[in-house]
Backbone as CSV, one residue per row, in Angstrom:
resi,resn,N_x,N_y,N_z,CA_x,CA_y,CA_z,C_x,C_y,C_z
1,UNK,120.593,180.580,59.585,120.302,179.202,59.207,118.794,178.982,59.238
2,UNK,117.995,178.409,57.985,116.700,177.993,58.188,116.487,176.949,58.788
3,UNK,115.413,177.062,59.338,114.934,175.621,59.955,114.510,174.311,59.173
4,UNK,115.092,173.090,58.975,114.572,172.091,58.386,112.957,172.316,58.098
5,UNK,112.221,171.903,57.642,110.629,171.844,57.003,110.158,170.533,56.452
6,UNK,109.368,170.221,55.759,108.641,168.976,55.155,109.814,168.910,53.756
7,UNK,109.273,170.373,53.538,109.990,169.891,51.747,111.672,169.736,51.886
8,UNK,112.310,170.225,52.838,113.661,169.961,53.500,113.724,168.556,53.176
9,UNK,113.361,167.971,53.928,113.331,166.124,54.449,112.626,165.737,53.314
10,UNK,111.816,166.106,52.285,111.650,165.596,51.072,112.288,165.541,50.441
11,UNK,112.782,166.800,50.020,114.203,166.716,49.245,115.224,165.725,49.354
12,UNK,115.942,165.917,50.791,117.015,164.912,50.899,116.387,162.845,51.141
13,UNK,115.082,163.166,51.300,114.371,161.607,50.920,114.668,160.787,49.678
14,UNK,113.896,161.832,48.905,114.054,161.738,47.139,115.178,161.690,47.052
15,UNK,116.090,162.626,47.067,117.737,162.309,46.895,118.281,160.999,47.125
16,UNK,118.252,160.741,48.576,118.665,159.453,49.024,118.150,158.331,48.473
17,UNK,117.002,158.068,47.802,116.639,157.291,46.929,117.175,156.950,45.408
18,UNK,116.812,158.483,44.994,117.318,158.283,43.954,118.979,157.757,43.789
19,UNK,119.527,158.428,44.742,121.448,157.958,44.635,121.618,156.266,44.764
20,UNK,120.488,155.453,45.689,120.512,154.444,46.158,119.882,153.153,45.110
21,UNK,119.079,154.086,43.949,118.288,153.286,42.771,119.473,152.848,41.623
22,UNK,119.044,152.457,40.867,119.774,151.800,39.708,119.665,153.273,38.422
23,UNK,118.941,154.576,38.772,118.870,154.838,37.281,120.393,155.708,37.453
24,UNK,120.439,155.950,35.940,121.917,156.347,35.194,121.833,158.240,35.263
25,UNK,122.550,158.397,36.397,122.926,160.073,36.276,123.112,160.695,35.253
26,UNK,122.295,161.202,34.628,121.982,162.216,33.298,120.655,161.406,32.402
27,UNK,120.278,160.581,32.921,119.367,159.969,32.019,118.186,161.387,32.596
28,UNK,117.515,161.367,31.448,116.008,162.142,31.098,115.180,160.935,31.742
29,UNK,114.060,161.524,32.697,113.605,160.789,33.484,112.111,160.867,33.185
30,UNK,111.328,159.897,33.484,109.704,160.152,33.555,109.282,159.643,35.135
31,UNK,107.851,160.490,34.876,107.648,160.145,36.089,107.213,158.527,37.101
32,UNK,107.292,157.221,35.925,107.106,155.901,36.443,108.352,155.686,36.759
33,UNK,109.386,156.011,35.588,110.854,155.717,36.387,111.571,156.349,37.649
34,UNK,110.921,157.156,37.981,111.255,157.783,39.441,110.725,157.430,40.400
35,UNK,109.312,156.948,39.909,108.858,156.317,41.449,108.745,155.248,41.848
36,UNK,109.285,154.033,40.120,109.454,152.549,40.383,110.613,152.760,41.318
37,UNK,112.428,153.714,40.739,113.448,153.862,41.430,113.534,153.803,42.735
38,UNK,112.578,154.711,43.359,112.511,154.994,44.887,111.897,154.314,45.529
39,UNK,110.761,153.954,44.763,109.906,152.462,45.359,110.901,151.470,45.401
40,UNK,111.979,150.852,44.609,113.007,150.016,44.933,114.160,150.130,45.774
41,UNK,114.846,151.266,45.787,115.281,151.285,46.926,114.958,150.985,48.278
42,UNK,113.750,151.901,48.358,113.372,151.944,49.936,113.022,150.295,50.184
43,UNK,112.610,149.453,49.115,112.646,148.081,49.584,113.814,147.236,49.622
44,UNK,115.001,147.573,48.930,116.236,146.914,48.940,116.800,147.254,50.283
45,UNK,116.692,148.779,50.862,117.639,149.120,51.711,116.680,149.258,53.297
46,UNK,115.552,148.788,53.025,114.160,148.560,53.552,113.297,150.061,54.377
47,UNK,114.258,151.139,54.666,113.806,152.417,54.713,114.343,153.396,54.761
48,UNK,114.304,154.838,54.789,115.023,156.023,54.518,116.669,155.648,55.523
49,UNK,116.507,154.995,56.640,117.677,154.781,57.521,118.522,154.064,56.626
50,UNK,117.957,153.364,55.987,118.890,152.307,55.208,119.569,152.911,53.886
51,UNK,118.643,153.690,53.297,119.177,154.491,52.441,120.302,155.920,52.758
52,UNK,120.151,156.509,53.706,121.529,157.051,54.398,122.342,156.494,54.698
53,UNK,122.571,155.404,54.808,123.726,154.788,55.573,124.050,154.226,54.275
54,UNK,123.392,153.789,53.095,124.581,153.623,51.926,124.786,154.853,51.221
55,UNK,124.239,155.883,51.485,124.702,157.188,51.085,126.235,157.019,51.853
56,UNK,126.050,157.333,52.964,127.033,157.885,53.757,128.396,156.937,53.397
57,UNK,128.480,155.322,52.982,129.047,154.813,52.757,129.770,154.964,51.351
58,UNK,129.075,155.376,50.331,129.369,155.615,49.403,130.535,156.924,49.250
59,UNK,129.915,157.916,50.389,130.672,159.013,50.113,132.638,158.617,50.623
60,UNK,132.055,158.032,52.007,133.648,156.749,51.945,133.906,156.176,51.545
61,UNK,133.898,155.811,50.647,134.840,154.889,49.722,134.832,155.792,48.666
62,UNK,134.548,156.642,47.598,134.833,157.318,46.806,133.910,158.921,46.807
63,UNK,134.344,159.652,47.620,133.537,160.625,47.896,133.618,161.810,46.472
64,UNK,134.413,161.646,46.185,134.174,162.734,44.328,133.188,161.886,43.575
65,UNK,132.852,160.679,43.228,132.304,159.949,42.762,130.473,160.131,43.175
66,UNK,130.504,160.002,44.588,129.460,160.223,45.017,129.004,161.763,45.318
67,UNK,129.824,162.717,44.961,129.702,163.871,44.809,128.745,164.158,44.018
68,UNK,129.354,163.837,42.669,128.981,163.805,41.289,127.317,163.238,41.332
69,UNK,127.501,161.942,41.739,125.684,161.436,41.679,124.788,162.097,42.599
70,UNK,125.777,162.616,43.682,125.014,163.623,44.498,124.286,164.428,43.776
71,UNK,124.725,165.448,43.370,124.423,166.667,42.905,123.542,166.165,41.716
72,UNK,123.549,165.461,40.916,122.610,164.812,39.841,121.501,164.436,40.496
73,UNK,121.610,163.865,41.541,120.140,162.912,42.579,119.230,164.077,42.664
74,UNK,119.651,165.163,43.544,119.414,166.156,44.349,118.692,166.783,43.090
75,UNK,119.256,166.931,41.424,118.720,167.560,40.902,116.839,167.120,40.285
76,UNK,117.463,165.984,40.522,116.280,164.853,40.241,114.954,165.095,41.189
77,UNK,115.227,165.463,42.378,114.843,165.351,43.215,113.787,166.635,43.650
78,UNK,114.826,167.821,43.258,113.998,169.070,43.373,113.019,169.117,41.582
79,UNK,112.855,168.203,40.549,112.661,168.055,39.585,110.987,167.708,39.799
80,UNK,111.418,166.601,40.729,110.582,166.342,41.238,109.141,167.030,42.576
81,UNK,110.213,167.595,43.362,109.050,168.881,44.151,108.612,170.020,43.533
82,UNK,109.160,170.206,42.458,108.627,171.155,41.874,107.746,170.958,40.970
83,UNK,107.410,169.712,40.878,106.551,169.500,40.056,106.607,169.013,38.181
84,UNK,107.990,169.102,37.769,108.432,168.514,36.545,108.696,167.578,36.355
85,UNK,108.506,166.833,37.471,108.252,165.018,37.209,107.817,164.900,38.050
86,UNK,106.331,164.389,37.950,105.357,163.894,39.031,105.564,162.954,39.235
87,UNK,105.627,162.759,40.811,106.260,161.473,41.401,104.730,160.744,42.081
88,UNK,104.601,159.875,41.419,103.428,158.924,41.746,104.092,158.201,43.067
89,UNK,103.354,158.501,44.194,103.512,157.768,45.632,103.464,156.439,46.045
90,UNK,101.948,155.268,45.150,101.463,154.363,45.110,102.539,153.068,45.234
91,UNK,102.484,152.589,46.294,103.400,151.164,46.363,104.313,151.648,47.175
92,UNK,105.063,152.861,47.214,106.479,152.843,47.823,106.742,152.320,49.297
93,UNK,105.356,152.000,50.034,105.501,150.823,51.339,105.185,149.583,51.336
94,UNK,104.967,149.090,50.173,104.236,147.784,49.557,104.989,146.579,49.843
């Protein structure tokens, strides 16, 4: 088993955002719409705690459902650490 890391807890950050935002699983993304997304979440659900706990909720009440946006988020997400959608930081504690 590896040890958690930065880009670990980035990953599942971005994820949890993205699952928690309004955009549409399979939409082609740019990089303002990913970081208005996550910038809105983290203020709706007011921080990463808040955004796990409607993860986690989601997966109870329809966990194939949230499977599905799972694995789409996550893809979004490493899309994003890798550098194919630059995720502009600016505002997301604003």
């Amino acid at each position: 088993m590896r040890d958690l890391d930065e880009s670990h807890l980035a990953l599942a950050c971005i994820t949890d955002a993205v699952f928690c935002s309004d955009l549409e699983a399979g939409a082609v993304l740019t990089r303002s719409q990913v970081g208005r997304a996550v910038s809105g979440a983290l203020r709706a659900h007011r921080d990463w705690n808040g955004l796990t706990r409607v993860v986690r909720a989601a997966f109870a009440e329809a966990p194939e459902e949230a499977a599905s946006r799972e694995r789409w988020c996550r893809q979004v997400a490493e899309a994003v650490l890798s550098g194919d959608i630059a995720l502009n930081c600016d505002g997301f504690f604003d």
